[in-house]
N, C-alpha and C positions, 0 to 999 in steps of 0.2 A: 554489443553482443558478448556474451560471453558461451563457458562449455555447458552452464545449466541450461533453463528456457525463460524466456523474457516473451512476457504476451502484451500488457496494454501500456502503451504510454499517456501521458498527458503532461503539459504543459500550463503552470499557472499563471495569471497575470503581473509575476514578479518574475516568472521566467523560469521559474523553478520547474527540471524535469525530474518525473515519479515514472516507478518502473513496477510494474507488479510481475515477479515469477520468482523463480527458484535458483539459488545463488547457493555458494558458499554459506554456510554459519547461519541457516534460516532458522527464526524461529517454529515457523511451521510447515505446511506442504507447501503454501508457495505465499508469498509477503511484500509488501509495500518498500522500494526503495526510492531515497530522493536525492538529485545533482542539485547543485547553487547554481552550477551555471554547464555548459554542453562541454569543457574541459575537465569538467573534476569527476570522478569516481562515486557513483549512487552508492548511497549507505544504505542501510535496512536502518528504518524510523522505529525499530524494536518494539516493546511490548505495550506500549501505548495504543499502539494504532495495528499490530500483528499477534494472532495467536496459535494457539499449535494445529485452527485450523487453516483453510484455506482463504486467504484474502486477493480476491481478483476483484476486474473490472470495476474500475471505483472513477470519480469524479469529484471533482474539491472547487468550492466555491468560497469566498472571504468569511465561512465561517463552519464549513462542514465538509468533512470527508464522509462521501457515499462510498460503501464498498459492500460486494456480495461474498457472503463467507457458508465457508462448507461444514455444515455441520456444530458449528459455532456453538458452546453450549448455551440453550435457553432459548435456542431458535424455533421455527415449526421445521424444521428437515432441510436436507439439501444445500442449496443456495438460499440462502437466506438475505434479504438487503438489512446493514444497519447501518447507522448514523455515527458519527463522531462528532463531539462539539469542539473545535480547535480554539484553545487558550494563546493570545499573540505571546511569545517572549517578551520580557521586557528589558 
């Protein structure tokens, strides 16, 4: 926890914990952060995966982050679900 708001967590099948809310240094109203592991400090996954609108409630699977965004440009309104296609580092 920190002094901003942190709303959904989730946990991936490498362990990887993702935090979506509002932190320090956001890109937008509120953004995707990730741990390696439950000792290190969530980063904001920046402009890739966050924009200056709002990015909540999302879910990742081995090849997609889900996430509902506010306003998002190019959306139909509101909450909007879009898709990310995650490229593995190599």
């Amino acid at each position: 926890n920190t002094s901003g708001n942190e709303w959904s967590i989730f946990v991936d099948s490498d362990d990887r914990l993702y935090i979506d809310g509002v932190r320090e240094l956001t890109v937008g109203a509120s953004d995707i952060y990730v741990a390696e592991n439950e000792t290190v400090v969530p980063v904001n996954m920046g402009t890739a995966i966050n924009s200056a609108a709002d990015e909540r409630e999302f879910s990742i699977t081995d090849r997609f982050v889900f996430v509902s965004a506010n306003k998002r440009e190019g959306g139909a309104g509101g909450y909007d679900l879009w898709y990310i296609v995650l490229i593995p580092a190599e």
